[in-house]
FIKOLZA-1660 file (N, C-alpha, C; in steps of 0.1 Angstrom, whole numbers, plus 5000, padded with zeros to 4 digits):
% residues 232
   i   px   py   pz ch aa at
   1 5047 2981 6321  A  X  N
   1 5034 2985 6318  A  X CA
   1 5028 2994 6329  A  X  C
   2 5023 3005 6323  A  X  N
   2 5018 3013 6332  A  X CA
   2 5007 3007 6340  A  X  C
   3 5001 3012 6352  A  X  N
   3 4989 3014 6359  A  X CA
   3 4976 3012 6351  A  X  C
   4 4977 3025 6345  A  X  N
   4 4964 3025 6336  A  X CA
   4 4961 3014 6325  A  X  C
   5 4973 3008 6318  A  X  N
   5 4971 3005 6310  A  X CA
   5 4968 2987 6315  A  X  C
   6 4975 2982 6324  A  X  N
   6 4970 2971 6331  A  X CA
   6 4951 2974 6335  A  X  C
   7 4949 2985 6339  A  X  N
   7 4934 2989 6344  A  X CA
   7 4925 2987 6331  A  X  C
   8 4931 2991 6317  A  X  N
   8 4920 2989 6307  A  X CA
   8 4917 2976 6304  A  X  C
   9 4926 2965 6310  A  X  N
   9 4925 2951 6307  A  X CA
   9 4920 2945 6311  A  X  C
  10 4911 2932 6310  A  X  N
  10 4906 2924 6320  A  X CA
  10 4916 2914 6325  A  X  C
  11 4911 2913 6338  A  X  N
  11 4923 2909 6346  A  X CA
  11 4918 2896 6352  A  X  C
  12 4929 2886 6347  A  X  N
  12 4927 2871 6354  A  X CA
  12 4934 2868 6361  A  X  C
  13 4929 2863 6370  A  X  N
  13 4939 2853 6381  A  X CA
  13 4937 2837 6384  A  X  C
  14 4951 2834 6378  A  X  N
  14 4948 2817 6377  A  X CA
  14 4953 2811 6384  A  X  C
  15 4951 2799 6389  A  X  N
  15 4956 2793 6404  A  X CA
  15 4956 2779 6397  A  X  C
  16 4968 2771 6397  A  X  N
  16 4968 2759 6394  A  X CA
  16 4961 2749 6414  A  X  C
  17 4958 2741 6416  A  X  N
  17 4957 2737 6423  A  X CA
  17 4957 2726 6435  A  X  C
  18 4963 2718 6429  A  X  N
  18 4976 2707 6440  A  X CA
  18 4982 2710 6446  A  X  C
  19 4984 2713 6460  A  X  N
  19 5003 2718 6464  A  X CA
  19 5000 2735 6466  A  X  C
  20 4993 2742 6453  A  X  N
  20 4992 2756 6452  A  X CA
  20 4976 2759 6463  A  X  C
  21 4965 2761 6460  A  X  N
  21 4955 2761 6469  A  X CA
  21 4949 2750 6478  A  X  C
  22 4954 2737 6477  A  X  N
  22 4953 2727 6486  A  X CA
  22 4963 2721 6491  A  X  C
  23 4967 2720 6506  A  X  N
  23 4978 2714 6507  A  X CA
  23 4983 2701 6503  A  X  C
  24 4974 2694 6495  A  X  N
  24 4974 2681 6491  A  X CA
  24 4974 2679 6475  A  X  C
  25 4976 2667 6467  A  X  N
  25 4974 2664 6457  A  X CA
  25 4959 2657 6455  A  X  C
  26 4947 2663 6451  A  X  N
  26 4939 2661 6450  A  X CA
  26 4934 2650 6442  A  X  C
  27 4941 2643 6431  A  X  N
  27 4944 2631 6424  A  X CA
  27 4946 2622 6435  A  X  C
  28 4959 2623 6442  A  X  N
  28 4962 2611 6449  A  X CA
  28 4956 2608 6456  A  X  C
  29 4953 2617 6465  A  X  N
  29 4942 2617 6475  A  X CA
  29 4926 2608 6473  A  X  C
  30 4922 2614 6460  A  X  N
  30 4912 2604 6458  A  X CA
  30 4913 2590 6453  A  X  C
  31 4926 2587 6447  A  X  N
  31 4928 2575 6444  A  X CA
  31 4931 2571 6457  A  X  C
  32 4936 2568 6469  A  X  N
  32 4936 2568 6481  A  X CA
  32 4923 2566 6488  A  X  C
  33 4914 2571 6484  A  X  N
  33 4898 2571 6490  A  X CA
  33 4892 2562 6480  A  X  C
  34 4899 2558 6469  A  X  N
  34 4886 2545 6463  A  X CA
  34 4892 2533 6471  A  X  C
  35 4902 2534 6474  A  X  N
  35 4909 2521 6479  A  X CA
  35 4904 2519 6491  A  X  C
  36 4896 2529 6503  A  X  N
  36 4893 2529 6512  A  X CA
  36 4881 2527 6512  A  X  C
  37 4868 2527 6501  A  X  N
  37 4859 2525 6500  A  X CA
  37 4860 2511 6489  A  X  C
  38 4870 2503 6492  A  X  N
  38 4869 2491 6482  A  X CA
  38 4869 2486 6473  A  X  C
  39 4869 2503 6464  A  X  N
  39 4872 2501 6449  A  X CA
  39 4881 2493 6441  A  X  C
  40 4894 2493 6448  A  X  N
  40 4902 2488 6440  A  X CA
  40 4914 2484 6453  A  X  C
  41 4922 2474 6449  A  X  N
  41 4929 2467 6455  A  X CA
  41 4939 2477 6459  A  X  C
  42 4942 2478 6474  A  X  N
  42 4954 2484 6480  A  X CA
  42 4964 2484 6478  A  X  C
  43 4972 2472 6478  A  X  N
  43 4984 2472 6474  A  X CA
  43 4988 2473 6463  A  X  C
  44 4981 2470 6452  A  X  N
  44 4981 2470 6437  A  X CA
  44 4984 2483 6437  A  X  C
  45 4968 2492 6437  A  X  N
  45 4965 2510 6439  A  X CA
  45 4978 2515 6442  A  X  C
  46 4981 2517 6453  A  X  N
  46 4990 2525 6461  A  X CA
  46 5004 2525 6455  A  X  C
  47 5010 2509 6449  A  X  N
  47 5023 2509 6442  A  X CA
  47 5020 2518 6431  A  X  C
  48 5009 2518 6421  A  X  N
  48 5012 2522 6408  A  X CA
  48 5007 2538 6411  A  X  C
  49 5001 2541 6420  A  X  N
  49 4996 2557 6423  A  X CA
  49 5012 2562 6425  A  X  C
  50 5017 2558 6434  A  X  N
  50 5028 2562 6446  A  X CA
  50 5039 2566 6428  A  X  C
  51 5041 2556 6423  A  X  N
  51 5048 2551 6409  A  X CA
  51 5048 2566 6396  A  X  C
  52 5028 2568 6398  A  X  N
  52 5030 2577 6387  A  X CA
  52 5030 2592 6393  A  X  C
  53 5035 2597 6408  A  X  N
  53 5032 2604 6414  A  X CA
  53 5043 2606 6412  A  X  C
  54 5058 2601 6417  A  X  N
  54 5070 2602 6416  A  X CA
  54 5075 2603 6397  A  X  C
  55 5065 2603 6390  A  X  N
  55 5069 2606 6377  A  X CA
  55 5062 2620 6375  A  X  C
  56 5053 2625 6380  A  X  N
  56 5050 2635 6382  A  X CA
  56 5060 2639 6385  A  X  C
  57 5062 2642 6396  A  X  N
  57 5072 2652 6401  A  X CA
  57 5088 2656 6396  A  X  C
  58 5090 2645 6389  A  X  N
  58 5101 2644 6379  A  X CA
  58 5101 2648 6362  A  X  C
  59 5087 2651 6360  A  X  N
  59 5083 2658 6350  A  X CA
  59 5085 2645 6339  A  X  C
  60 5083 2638 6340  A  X  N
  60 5080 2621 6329  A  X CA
  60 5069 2620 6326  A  X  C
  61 5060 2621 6336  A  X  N
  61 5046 2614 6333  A  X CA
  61 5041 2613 6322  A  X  C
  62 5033 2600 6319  A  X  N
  62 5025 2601 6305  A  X CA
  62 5013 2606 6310  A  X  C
  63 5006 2616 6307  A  X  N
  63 4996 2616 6313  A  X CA
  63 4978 2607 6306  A  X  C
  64 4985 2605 6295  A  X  N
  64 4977 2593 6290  A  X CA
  64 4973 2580 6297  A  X  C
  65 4982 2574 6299  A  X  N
  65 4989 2565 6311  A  X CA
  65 4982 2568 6322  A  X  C
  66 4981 2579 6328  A  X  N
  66 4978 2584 6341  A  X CA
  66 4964 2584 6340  A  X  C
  67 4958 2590 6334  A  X  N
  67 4945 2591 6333  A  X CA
  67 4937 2578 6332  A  X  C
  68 4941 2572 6325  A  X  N
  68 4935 2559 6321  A  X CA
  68 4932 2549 6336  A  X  C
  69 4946 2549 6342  A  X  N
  69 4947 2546 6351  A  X CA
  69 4940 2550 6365  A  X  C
  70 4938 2563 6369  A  X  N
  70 4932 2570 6380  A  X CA
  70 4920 2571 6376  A  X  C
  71 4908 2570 6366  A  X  N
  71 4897 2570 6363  A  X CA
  71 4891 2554 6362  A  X  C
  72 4896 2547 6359  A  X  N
  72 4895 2536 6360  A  X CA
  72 4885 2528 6368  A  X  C
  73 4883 2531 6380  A  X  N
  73 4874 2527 6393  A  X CA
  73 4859 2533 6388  A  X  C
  74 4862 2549 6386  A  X  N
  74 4852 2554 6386  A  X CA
  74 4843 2549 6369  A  X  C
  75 4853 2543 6365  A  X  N
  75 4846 2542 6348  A  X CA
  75 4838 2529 6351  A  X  C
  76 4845 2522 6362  A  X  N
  76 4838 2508 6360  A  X CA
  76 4825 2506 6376  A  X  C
  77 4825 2516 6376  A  X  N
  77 4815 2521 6389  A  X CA
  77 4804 2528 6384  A  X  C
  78 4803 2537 6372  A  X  N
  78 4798 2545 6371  A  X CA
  78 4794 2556 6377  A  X  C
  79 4783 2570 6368  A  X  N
  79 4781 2577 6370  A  X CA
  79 4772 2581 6389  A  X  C
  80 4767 2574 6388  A  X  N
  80 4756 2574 6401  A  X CA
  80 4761 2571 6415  A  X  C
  81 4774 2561 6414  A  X  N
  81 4780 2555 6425  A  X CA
  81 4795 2564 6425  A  X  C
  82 4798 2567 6412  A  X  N
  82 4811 2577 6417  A  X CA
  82 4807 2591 6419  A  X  C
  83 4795 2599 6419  A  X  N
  83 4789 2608 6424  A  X CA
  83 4787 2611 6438  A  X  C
  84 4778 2604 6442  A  X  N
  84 4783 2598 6461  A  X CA
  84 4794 2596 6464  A  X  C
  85 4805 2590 6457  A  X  N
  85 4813 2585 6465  A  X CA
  85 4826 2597 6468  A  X  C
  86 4819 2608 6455  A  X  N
  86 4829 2617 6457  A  X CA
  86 4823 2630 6466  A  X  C
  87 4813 2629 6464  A  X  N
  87 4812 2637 6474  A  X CA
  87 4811 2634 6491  A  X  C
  88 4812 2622 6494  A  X  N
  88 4816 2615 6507  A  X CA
  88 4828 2622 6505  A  X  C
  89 4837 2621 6497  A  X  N
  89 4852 2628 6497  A  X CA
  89 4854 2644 6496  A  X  C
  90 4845 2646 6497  A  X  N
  90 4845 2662 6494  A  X CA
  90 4846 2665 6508  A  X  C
  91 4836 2659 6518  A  X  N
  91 4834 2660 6534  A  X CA
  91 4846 2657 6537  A  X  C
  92 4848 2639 6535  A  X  N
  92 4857 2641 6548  A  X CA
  92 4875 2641 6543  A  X  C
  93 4875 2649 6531  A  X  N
  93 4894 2645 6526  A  X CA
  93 4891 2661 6520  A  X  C
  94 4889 2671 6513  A  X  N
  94 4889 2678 6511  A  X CA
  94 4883 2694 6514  A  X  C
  95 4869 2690 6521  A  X  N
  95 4865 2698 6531  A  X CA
  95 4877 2708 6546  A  X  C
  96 4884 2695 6549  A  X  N
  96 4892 2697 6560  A  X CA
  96 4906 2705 6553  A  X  C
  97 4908 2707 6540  A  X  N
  97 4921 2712 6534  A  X CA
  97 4918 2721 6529  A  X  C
  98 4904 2730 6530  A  X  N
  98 4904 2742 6523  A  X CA
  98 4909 2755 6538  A  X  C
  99 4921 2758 6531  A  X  N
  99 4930 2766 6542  A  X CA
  99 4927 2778 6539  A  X  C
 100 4922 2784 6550  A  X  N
 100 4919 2802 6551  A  X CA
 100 4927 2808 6546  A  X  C
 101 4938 2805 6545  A  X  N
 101 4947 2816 6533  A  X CA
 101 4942 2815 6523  A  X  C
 102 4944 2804 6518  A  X  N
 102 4940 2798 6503  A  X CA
 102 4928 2806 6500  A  X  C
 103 4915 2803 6507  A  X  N
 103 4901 2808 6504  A  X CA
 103 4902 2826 6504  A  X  C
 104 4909 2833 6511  A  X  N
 104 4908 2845 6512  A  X CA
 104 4917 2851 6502  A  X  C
 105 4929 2845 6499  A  X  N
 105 4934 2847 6482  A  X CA
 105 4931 2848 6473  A  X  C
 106 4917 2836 6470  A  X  N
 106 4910 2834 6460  A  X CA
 106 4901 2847 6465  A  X  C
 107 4893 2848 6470  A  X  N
 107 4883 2861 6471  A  X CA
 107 4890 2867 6470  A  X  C
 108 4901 2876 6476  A  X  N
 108 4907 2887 6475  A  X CA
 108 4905 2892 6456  A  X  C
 109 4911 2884 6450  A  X  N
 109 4909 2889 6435  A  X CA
 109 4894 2889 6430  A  X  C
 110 4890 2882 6434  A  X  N
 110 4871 2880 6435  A  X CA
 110 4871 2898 6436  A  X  C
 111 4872 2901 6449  A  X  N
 111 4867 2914 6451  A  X CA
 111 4875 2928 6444  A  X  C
 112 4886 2924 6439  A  X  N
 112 4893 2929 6432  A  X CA
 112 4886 2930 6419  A  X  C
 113 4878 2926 6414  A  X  N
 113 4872 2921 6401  A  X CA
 113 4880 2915 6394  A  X  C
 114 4887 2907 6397  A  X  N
 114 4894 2897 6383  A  X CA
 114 4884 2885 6377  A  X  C
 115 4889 2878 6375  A  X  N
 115 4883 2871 6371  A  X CA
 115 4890 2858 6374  A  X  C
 116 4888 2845 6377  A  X  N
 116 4896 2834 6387  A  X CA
 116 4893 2824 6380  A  X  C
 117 4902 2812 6379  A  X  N
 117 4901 2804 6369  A  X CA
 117 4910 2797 6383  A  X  C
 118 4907 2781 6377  A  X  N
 118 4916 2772 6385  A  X CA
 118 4924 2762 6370  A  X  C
 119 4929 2762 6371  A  X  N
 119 4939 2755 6354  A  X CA
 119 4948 2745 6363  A  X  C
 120 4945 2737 6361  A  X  N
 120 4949 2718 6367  A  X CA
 120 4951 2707 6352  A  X  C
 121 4963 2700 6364  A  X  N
 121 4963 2687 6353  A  X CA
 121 4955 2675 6360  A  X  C
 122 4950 2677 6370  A  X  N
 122 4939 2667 6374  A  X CA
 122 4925 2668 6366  A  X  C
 123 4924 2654 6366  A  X  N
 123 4908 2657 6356  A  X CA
 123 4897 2663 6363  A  X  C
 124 4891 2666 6352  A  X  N
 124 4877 2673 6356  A  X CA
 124 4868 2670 6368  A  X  C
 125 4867 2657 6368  A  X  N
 125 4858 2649 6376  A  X CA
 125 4863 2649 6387  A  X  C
 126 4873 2645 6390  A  X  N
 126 4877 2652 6406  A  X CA
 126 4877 2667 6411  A  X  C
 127 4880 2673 6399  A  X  N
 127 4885 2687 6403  A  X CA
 127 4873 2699 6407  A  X  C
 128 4865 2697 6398  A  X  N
 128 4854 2705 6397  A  X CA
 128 4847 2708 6407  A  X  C
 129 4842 2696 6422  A  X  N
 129 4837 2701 6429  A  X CA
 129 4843 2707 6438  A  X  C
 130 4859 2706 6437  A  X  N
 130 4869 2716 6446  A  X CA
 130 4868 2729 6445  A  X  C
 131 4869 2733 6426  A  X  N
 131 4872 2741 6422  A  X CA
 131 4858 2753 6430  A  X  C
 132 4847 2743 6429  A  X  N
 132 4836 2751 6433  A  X CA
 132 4834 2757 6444  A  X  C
 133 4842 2745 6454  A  X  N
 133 4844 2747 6468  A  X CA
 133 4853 2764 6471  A  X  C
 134 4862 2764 6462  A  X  N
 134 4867 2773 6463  A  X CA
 134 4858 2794 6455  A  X  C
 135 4849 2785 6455  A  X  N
 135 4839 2797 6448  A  X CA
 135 4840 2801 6431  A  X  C
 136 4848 2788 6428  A  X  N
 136 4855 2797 6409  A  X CA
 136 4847 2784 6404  A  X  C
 137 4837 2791 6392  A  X  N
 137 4833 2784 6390  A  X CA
 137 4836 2778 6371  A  X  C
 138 4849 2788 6370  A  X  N
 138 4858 2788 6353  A  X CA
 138 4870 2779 6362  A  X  C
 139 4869 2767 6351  A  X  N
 139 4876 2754 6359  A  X CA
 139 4883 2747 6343  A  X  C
 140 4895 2745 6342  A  X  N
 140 4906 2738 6330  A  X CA
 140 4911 2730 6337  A  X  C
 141 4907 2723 6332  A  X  N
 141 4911 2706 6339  A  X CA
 141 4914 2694 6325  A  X  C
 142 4919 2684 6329  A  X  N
 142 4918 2673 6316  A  X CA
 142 4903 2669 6317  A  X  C
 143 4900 2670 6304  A  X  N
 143 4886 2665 6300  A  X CA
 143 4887 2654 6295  A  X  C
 144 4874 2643 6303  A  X  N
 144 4874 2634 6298  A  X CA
 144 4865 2632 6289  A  X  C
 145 4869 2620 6280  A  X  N
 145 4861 2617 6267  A  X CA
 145 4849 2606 6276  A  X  C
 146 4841 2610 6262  A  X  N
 146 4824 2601 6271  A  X CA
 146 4821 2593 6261  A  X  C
 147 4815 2581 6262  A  X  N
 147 4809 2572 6251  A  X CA
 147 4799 2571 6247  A  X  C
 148 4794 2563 6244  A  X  N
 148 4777 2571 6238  A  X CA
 148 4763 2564 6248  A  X  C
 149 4771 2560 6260  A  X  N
 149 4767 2560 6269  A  X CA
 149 4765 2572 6280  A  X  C
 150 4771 2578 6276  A  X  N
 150 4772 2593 6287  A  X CA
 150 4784 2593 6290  A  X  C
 151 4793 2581 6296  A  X  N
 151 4801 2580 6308  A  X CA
 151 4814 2579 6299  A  X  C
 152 4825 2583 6310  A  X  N
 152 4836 2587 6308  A  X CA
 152 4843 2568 6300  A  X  C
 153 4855 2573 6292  A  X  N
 153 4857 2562 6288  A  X CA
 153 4874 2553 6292  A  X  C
 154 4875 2565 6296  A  X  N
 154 4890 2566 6302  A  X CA
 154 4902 2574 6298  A  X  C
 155 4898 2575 6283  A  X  N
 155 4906 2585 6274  A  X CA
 155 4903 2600 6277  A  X  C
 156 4917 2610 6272  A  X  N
 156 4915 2618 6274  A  X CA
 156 4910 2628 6262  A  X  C
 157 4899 2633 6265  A  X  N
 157 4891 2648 6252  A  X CA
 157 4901 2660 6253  A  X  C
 158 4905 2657 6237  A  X  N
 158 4915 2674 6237  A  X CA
 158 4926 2675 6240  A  X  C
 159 4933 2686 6244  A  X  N
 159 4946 2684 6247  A  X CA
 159 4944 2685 6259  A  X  C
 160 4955 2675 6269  A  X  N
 160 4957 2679 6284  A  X CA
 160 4960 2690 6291  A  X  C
 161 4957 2699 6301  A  X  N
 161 4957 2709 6308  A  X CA
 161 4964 2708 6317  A  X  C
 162 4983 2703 6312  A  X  N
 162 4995 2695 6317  A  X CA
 162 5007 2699 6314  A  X  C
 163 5015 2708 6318  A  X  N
 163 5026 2713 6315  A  X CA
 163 5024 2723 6302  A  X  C
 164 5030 2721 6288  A  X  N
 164 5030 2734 6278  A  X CA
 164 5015 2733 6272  A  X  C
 165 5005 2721 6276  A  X  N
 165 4994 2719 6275  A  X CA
 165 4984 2733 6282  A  X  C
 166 4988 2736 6294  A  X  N
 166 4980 2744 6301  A  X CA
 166 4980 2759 6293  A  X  C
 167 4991 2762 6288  A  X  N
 167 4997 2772 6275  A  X CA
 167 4978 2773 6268  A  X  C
 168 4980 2762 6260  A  X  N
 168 4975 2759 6250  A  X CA
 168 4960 2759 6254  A  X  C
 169 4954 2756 6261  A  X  N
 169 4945 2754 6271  A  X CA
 169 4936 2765 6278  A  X  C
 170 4948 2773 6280  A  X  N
 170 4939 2788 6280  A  X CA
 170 4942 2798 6268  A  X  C
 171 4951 2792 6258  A  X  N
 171 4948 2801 6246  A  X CA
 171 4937 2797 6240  A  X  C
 172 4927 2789 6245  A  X  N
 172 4917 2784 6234  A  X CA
 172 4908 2790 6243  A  X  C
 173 4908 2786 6253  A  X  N
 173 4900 2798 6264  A  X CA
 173 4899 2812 6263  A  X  C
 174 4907 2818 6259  A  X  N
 174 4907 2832 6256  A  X CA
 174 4900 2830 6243  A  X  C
 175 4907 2825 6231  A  X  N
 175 4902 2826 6218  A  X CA
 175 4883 2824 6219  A  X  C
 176 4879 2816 6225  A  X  N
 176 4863 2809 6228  A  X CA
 176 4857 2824 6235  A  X  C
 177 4864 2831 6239  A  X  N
 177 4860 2849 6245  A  X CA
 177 4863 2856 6232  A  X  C
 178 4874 2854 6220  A  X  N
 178 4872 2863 6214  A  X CA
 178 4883 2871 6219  A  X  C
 179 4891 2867 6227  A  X  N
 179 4903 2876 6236  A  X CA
 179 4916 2865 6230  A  X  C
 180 4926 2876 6237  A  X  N
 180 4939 2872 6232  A  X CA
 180 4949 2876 6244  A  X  C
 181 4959 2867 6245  A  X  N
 181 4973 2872 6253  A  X CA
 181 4972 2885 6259  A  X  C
 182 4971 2893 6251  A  X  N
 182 4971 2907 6248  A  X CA
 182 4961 2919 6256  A  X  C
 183 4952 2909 6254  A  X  N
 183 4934 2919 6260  A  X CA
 183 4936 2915 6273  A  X  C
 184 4943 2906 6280  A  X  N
 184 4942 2902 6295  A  X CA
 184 4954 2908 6301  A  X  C
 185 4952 2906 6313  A  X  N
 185 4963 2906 6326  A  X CA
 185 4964 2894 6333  A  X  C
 186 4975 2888 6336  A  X  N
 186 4971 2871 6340  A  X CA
 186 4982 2873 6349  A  X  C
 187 4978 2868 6359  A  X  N
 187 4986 2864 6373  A  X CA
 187 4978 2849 6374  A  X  C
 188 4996 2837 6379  A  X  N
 188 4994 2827 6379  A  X CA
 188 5004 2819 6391  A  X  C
 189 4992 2819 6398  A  X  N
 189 4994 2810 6408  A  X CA
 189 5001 2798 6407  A  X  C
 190 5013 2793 6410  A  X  N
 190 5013 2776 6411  A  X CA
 190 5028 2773 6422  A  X  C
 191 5026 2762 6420  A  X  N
 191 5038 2756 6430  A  X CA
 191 5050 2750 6424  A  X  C
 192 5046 2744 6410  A  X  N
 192 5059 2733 6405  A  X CA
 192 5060 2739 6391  A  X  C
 193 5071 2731 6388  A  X  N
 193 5082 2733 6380  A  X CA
 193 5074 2732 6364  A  X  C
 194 5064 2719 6369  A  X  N
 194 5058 2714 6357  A  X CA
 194 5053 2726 6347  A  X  C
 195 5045 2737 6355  A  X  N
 195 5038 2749 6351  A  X CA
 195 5041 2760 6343  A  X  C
 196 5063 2759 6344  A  X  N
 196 5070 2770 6337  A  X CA
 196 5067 2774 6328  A  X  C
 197 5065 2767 6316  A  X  N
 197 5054 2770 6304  A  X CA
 197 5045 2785 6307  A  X  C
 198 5034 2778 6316  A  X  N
 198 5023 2790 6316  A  X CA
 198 5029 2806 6328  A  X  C
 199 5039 2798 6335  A  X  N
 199 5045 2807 6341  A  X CA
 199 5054 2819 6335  A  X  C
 200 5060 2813 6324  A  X  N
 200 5070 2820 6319  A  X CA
 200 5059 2829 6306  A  X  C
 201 5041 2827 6307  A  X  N
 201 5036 2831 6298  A  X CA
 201 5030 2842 6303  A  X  C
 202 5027 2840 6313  A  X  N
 202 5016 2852 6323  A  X CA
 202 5023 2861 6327  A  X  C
 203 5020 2873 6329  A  X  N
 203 5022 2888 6330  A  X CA
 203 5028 2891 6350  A  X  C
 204 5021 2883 6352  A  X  N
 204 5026 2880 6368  A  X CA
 204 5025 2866 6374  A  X  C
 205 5034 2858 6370  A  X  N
 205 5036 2847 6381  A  X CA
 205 5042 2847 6393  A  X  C
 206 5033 2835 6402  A  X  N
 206 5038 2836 6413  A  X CA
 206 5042 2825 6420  A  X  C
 207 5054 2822 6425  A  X  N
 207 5057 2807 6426  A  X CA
 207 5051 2804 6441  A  X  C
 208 5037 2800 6441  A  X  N
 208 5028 2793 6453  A  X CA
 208 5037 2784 6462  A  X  C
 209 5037 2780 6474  A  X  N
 209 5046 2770 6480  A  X CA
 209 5052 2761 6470  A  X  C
 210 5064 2770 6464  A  X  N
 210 5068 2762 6455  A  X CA
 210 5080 2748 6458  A  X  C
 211 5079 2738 6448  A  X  N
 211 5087 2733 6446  A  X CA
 211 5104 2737 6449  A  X  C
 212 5115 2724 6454  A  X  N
 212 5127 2734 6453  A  X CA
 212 5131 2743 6440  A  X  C
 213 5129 2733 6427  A  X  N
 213 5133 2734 6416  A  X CA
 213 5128 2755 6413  A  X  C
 214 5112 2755 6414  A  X  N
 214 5108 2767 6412  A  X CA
 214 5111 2770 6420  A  X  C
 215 5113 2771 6436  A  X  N
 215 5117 2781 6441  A  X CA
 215 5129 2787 6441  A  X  C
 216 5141 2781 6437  A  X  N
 216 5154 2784 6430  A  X CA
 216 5151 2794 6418  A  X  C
 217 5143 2790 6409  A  X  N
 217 5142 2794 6399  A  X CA
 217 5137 2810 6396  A  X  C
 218 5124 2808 6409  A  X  N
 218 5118 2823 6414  A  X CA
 218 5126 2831 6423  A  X  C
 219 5135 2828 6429  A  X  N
 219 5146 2834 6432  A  X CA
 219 5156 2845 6422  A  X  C
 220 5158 2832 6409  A  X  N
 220 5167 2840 6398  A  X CA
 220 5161 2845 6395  A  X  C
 221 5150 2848 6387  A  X  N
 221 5143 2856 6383  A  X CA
 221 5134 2865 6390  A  X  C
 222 5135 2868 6402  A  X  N
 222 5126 2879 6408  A  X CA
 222 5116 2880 6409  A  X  C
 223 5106 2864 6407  A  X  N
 223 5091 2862 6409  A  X CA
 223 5092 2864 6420  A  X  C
 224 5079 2867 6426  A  X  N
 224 5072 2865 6439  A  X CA
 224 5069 2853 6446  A  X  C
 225 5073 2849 6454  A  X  N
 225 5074 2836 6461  A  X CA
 225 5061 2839 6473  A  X  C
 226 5050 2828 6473  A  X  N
 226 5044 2828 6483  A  X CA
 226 5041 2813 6492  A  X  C
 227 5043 2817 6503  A  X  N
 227 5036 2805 6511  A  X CA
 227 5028 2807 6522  A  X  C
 228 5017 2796 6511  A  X  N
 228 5001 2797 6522  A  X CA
 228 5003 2785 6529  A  X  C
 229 5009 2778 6527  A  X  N
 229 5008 2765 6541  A  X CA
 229 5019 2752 6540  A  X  C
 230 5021 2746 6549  A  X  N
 230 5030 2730 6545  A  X CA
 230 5026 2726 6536  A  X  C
 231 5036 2719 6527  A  X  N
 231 5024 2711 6514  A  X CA
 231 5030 2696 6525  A  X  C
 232 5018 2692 6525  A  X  N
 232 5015 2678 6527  A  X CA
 232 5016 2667 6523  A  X  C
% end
């Protein structure tokens, strides 16, 4: 594709963000921080986090299962108390992991005029105030379902924003613009394997401190391999 003809397109740039713009798993991490503020039992927490983390990475996970599970604290805490308590976590577990590469990546297409999206299989409610931290305020995350109380219920709204899910996730995002595959330029940031789907969908992927799996894989195929930092 020519020059020009990428220039008449609008141009996105997606960053998944676990591992990719944080050196950390932002999921785990907070499940790690309810345990520290007494939410939930330690040893209990930590086996079944550690449990579905390692299924993550092995590409098993139910993410049904998972969500139910990691929201959990916050469903039976509520809105008012897991508000504070996350932004206590914003200061002192995520504040410290926003890495100058990372941040100047993201701007860099900022000033480029793209347009920056952060597309996660972490839920919404943790992710959002990252996403913000990072200046993008167009955020795809698992959405949670809410009861007719307001509050989240544990279940997950929609389809997950989780492997061929994330596909699907920003084709309804484009569609909700009135846009298609077609009308964009999409460069996509990520680190794992799990993402190949949207990787193999976007016009420039880039395998972020990737995984061995993808980095072998971005090897075969002549992606661009970048690393912004240790993943953690």
């Amino acid at each position: 594709m020519s020059s020009d003809a990428v220039g008449a397109k609008r141009r996105l740039a997606l960053f998944d963000l676990d591992h990719t713009l944080l050196p950390i798993d932002s999921d785990f991490a907070w499940g790690v921080f309810t345990t520290t503020i007494g939410w939930t039992d330690p040893a209990v927490f930590q086996r079944r986090n550690e449990e579905f983390y390692a299924q993550y990475k092995a590409g098993t996970l139910d993410i049904h299962d998972y969500v139910r599970f990691a929201v959990d604290a916050i469903r039976q805490q509520g809105a008012i108390k897991s508000a504070a308590a996350h932004g206590d976590f914003m200061k002192s577990v995520i504040q410290p992991m926003l890495v100058p590469e990372a941040l100047a990546l993201v701007q860099a297409h900022q000033a480029n005029g793209d347009q920056v999206l952060v597309i996660t299989a972490t839920n919404e409610f943790v992710t959002r105030p990252i996403a913000q931290a990072f200046g993008v305020d167009e955020l795809i995350a698992v959405t949670l379902e809410r009861g007719a109380d307001g509050w989240i219920t544990g279940n997950i709204l929609g389809v997950p924003s989780a492997r061929e899910g994330k596909v699907t996730r920003m084709a309804q995002w484009l569609q909700a613009r009135q846009l298609d595959w077609k009308d964009v330029h999409t460069t996509f940031y990520s680190d794992s394997i799990n993402d190949l789907a949207l990787l193999d969908k976007v016009d420039v992927p880039v395998a972020t401190n990737p995984d061995d799996r993808l980095r072998a894989l971005a090897h075969e195929r002549g992606w661009r391999i970048l690393d912004l930092f240790e993943k953690q």
